[in-house]
N, C-alpha and C positions, 0 to 999 in steps of 0.2 A: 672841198667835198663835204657834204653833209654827215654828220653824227649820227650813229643812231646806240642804242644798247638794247639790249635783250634782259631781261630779270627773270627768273625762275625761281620758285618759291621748290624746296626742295623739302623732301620726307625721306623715308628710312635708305639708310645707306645699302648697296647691293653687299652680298655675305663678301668677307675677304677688302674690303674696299677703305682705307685707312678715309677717315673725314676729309685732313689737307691735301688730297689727290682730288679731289672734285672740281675746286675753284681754276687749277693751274692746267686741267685738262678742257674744260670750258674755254680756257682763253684759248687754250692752244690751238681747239676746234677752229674758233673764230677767224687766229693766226694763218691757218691753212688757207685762207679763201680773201682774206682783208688786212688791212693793217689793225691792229688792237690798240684803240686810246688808252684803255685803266679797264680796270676789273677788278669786282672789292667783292665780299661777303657783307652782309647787314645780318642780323636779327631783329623781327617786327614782329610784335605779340608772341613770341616764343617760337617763331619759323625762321630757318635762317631762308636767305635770298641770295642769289651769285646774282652779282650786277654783272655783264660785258658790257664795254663802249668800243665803238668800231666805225670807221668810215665803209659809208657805202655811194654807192653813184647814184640810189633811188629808190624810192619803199620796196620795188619788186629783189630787189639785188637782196635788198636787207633781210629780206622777211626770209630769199633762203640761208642766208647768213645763218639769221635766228633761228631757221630752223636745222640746219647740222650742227650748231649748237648744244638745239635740245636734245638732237638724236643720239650726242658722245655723251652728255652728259645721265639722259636717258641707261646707259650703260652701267653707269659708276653708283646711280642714287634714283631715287623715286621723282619726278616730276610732279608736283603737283598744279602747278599753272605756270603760264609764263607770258609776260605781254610784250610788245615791243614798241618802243616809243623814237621818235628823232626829237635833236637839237632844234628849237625854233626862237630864236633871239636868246634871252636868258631862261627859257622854260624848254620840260619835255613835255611833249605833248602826244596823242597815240598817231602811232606812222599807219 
């Protein structure tokens, strides 16, 4: 079954919302609907990023994947973009 992840580039946290609650509720969205490969945090230029990786059965499956993703995480923190890309040999590339 094909890979894909979702990346959100995230902004200010909702009031009441501890930082480490964001990444493990992100997966868990994921977890609801697919199996969750890894799920990591980045900082790029001073923004953190929630990576999910997640099997899907095909861009249409994925994309709602990533998008109840965004919707729970939407909840917890500020969204500020998010793209979703699949596994293609050793590269991601945009699903």
């Amino acid at each position: 079954m094909p890979s894909f992840r979702v990346t959100i580039a995230i902004g200010a946290l909702r009031p009441g919302i501890a930082p480490a609650a964001v990444l493990p509720a992100a997966a868990a969205a994921a977890a609801d609907l697919t199996t969750v490969e890894a799920s990591d945090l980045a900082v790029v230029a001073g923004s953190a990023r929630l990576i999910v990786r997640f099997t899907a059965e095909d861009r249409e499956i994925a994309a709602q994947i990533a998008d109840h993703v965004l919707e729970v995480t939407g909840t917890l923190a500020e969204p500020r973009s998010s793209t979703l890309t699949k596994r293609v040999g050793g590269r991601w590339l945009a699903a």
